[in-house]
SEDOSE-906642 format. One record per residue (C-alpha): x, y, z. Coordinates in steps of 0.25 Angstrom, whole numbers, plus 2048, in hexadecimal, padded with zeros to 3 digits. Last residue first. Example, Ala and Ser with C-alpha at 12.3 -4.5 7.8 and 13.67 -1.06 7.14 Angstrom:
REM residues 2
ATOM    px    py    pz
ATOM   837   7FC   81D
ATOM   831   7EE   81F
//
This chain:
REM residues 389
ATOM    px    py    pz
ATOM   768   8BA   91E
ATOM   76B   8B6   92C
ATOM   765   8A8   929
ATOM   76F   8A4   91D
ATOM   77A   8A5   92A
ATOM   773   89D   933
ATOM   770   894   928
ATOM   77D   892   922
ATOM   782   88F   931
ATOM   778   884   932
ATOM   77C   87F   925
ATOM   78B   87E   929
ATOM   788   877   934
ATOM   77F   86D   930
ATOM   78A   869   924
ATOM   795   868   930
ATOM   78C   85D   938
ATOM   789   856   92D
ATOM   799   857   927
ATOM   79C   850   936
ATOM   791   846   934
ATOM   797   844   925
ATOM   7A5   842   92A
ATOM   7A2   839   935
ATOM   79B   82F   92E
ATOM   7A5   830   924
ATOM   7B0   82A   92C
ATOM   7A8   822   934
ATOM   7A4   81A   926
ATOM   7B3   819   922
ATOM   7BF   824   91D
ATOM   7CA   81B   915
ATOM   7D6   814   91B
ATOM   7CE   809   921
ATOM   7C4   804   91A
ATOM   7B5   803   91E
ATOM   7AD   805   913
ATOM   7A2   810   911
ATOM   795   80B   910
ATOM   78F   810   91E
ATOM   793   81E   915
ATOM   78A   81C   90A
ATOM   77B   819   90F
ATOM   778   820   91B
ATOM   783   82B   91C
ATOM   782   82E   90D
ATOM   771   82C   90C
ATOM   771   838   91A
ATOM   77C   841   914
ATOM   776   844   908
ATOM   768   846   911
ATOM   770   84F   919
ATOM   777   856   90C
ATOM   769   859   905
ATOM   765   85E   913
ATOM   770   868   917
ATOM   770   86D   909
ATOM   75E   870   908
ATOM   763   877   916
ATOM   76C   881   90E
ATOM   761   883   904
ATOM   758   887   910
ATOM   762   88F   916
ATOM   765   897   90A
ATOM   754   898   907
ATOM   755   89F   917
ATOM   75F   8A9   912
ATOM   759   8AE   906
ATOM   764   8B6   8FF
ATOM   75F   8C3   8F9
ATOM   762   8CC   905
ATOM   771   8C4   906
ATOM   775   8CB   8F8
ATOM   781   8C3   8F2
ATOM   77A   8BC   8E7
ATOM   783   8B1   8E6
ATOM   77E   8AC   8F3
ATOM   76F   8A6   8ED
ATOM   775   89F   8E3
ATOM   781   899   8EB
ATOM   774   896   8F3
ATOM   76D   88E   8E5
ATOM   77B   887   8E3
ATOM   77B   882   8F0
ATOM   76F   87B   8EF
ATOM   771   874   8E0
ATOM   77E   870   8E7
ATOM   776   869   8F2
ATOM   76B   864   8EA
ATOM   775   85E   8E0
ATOM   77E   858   8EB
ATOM   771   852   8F1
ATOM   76C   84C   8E5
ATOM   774   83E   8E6
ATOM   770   83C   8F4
ATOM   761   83F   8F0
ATOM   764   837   8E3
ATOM   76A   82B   8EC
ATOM   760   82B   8F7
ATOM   756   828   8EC
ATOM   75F   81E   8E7
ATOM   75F   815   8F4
ATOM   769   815   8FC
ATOM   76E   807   900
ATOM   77B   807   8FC
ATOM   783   801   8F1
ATOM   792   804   8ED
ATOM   797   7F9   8E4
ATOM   7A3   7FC   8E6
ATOM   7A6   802   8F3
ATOM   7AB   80F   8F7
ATOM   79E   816   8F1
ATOM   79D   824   8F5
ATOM   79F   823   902
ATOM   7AC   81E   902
ATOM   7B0   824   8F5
ATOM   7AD   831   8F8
ATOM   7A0   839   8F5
ATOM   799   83C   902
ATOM   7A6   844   907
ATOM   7A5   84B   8FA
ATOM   797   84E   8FA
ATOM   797   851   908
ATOM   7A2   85B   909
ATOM   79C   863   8FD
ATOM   78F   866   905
ATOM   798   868   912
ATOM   7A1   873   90A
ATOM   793   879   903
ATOM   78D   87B   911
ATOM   79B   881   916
ATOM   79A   88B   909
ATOM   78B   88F   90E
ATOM   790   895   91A
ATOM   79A   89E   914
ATOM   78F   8A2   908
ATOM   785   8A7   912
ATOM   791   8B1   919
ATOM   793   8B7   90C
ATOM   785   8B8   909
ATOM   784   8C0   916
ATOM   791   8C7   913
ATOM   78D   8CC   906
ATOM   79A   8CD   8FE
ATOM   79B   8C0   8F6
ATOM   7A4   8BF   8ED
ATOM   7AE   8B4   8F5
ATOM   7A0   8AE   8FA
ATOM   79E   8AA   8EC
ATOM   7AB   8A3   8E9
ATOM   7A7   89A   8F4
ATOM   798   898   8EE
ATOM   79E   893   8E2
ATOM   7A9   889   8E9
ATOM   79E   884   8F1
ATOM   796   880   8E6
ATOM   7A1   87B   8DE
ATOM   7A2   870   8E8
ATOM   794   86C   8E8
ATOM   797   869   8DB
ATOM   7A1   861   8DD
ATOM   798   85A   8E8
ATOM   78F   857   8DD
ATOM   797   84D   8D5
ATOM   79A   844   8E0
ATOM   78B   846   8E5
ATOM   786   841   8DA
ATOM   791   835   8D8
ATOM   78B   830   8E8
ATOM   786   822   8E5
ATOM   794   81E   8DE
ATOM   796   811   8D9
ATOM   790   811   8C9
ATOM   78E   822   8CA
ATOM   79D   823   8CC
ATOM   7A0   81B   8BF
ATOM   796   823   8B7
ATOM   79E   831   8BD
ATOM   7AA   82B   8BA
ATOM   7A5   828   8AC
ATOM   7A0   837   8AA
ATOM   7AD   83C   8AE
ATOM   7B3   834   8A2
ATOM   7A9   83A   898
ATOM   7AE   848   89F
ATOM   7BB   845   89C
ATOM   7B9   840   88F
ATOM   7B0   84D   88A
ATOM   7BC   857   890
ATOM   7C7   84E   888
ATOM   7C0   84E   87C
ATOM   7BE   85C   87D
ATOM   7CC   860   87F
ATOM   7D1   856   873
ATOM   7C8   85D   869
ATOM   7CD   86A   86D
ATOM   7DC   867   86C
ATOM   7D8   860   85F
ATOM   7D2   86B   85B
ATOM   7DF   873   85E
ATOM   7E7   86B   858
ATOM   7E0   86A   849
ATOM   7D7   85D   847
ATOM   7CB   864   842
ATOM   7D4   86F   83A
ATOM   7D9   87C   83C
ATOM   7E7   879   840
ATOM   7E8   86D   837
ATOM   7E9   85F   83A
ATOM   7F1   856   831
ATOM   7E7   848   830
ATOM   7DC   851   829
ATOM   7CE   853   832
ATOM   7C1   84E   82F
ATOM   7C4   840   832
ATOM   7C9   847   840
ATOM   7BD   850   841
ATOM   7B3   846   841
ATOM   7BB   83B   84B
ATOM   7B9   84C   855
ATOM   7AC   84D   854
ATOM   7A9   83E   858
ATOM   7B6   83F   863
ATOM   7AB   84A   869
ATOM   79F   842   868
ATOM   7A5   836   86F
ATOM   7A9   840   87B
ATOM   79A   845   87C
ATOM   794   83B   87A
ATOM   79E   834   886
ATOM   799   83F   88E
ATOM   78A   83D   88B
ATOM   78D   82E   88E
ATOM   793   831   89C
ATOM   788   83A   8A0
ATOM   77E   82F   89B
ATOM   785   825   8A6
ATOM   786   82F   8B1
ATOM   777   830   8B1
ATOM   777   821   8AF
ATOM   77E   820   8BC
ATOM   776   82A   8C5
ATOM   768   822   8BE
ATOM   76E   816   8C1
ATOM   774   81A   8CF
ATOM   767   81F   8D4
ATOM   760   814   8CF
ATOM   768   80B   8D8
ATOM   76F   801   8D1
ATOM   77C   800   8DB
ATOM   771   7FB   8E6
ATOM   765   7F6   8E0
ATOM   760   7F3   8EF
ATOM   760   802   8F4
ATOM   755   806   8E9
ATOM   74A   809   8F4
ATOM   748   817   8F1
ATOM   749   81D   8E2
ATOM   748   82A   8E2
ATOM   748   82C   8D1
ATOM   740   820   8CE
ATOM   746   817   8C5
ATOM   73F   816   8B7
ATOM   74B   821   8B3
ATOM   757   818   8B5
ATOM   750   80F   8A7
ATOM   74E   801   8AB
ATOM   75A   7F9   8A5
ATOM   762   804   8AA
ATOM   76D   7FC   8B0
ATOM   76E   7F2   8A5
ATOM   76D   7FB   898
ATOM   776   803   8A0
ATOM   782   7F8   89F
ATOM   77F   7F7   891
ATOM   781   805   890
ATOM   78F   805   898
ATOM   792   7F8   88C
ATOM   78D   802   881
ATOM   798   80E   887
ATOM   7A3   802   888
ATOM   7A2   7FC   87B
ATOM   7A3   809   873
ATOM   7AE   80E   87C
ATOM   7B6   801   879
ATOM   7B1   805   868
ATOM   7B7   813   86B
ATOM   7C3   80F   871
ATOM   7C7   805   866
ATOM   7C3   80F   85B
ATOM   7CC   819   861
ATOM   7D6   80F   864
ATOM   7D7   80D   854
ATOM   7D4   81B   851
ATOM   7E3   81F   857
ATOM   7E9   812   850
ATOM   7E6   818   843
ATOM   7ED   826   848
ATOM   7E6   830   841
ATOM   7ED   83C   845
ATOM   7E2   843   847
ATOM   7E0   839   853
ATOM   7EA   83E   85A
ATOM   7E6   84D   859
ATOM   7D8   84A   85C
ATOM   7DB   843   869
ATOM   7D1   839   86D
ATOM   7D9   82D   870
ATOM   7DD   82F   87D
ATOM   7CE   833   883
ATOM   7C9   826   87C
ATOM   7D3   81E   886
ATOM   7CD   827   891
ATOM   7BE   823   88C
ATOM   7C1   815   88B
ATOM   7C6   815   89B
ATOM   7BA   81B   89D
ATOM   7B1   813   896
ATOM   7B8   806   89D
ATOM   7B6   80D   8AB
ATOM   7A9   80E   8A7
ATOM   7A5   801   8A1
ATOM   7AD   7F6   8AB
ATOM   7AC   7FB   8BB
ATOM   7A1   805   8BD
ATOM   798   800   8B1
ATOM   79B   7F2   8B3
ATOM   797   7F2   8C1
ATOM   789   7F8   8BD
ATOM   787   7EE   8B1
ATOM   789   7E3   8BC
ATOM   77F   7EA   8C6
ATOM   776   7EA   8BA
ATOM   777   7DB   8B8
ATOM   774   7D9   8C7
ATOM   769   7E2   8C7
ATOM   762   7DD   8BA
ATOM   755   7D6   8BF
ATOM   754   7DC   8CD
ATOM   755   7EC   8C8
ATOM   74F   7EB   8BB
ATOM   742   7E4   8C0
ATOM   742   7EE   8CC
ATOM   741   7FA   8C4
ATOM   739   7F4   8B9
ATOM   73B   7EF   8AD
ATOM   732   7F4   8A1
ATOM   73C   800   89E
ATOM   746   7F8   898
ATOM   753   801   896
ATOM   75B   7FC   888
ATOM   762   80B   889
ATOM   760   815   87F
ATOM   76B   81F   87F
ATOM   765   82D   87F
ATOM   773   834   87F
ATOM   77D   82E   876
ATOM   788   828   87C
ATOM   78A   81A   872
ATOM   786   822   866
ATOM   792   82C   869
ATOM   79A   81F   86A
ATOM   797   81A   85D
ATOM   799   827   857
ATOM   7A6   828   85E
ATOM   7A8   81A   856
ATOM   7A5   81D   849
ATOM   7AE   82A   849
ATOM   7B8   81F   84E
ATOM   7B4   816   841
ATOM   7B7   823   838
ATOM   7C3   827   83D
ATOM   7C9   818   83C
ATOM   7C4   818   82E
ATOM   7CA   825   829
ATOM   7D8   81F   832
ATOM   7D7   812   828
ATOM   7D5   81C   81B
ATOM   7E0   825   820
ATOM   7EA   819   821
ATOM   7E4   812   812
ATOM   7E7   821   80C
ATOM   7F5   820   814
ATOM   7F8   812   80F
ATOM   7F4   817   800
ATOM   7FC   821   801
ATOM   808   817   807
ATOM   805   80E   7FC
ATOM   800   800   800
//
């Protein structure tokens, strides 16, 4: 063979590389797309489903936290590597080859996760009843944790959408492009830059969005994970408004609030950790689900609360403020956190293992009696001074 002819057979072979993995992105955008339609059977019932297919859901639930997930994460990273326009405008023929590989792994593994849905939502999340009370029996398959884990389930298909239609975009530009790039072309270096920074941005996030899947598996308490951050940023905006402030009776209403939101924040964290948050594998209790969304909520409510005083302080005039609304919403805090630390002392902490080296039962038992006595406290001291308004 001739070596133009060698060359003209080379870009031919690459053409058809480019091709199939255009192919395969749409494949896998195909694979995410919103409105999948799950085999569900809406003529079982609740309790049907639940007895006839618990112990082959329990198995579809191991095999999402321990197989599929940390497989579609590893795939994700190894896709991550090869998604660099620059290097694949080079049209490297082994380059497409891995591509095709890790797209087809990916392929296998996003039906293989629905499969496994197909299984634990048999009968749709939505037939279960929103406060649902005597779920304690089902254990790990709580409809609280279905609904919180096929949540975290669509969250990681959008992203994965949105990662899969990106490298779409960007296979279309490549056959577009010629092999040399130019300064102004679709393959130049700054668009590659740009394209790179993107990609990087949507697999990150699809890779948070797997950890968040993995958590919702053996975590009860992912919500409140996520909402102490929050919680957090709460406290940092009404800290830098009391630096602005120049009332002093506002001035004095926002020091009292800040140990509130302290307390607040403390909880979440402490009630977080791995020892109460699921030191075990699996980690069962007997809560039920309604306890979990009211638990769940808590952190939300919170925050939601704050933000509506951090509301009422920006104004800086203490003759609009409404000094016995402060103290209601101030109260509505004390009792979402009361009844948060009612489910975690009753149902998570005599759950903690005993081992040595690490805190223990007394340990925390101690520290949320301790962090009671300091949140009713810092109410009380917000109310006296909310009063005097």
């Amino acid at each position: 063979m001739s070596l133009t002819a060698s060359s003209r057979w080379n870009a031919s072979h690459i053409l058809e590389q480019k091709t199939s993995v255009l192919k395969g992105f749409l494949r896998l955008l195909q694979s995410c797309e919103p409105g999948y339609d799950r085999a569900t059977d809406t003529t079982k019932s609740i309790d049907e489903d639940a007895s006839i297919r618990i112990a082959q859901k329990k198995e579809r639930w191991n095999r999402l936290h321990s197989v599929l997930l940390p497989l579609l994460d590893r795939q994700i990273t190894n896709l991550s590597e090869l998604l660099h326009p620059s290097d694949l405008q080079q049209e490297s023929a082994s380059k497409f080859e891995l591509l095709l590989g890790i797209q087809c792994d990916l392929e296998d593994t996003i039906n293989q996760v629905r499969s496994a849905q197909d299984t634990l939502f048999l009968v749709p999340v939505r037939a279960f009843p929103t406060h649902f009370n005597n779920d304690q029996h089902l254990h790990e398959l709580k409809p609280f944790r279905l609904r919180g884990l096929e949540e975290s389930l669509e969250s990681l298909y959008a992203s994965l959408y949105a990662v899969f239609e990106r490298s779409t975009h960007m296979t279309k530009r490549l056959m577009v492009s010629s092999p040399t790039p130019n300064a102004d072309g679709p393959s130049s270096p700054i668009i590659s830059r740009l394209e790179r920074k993107v990609l990087i941005g949507l697999l990150s996030s699809s890779r948070d969005a797997i950890k968040l899947a993995i958590e919702w598996i053996f975590s009860l308490l992912t919500n409140l994970s996520h909402n102490k951050e929050r919680n957090h940023q709460s406290h940092e905006a009404i800290e830098k408004t009391s630096v602005n402030l120049l009332s002093e009776p506002v001035l004095q209403v926002v020091k009292s609030l800040i140990p509130v939101i302290k307390l607040s924040r403390l909880f979440y964290k402490k009630s977080t950790q791995r020892a109460v948050n699921g030191s075990r594998r699996p980690f069962v209790t007997e809560i039920d689900s309604r306890r979990l969304d009211c638990l769940s909520g808590t952190a939300s409510s919170v925050r939601f609360i704050l933000q509506k005083l951090l509301q009422m302080l920006k104004d800086n005039n203490p003759d609009v403020l409404d000094g016995p609304l402060m103290v209601k919403e101030v109260n509505r805090i004390q009792i979402c956190l009361e009844e948060a630390l009612f489910s975690v002392m009753l149902y998570f902490v005599p759950l903690i293992l005993e081992t040595q080296g690490f805190p223990d039962q007394k340990h925390y038992n101690s520290w949320f009696i301790v962090w009671f006595s300091q949140l009713n406290l810092a109410v009380q001291n917000f109310i006296d001074v909310a009063e005097l308004l």
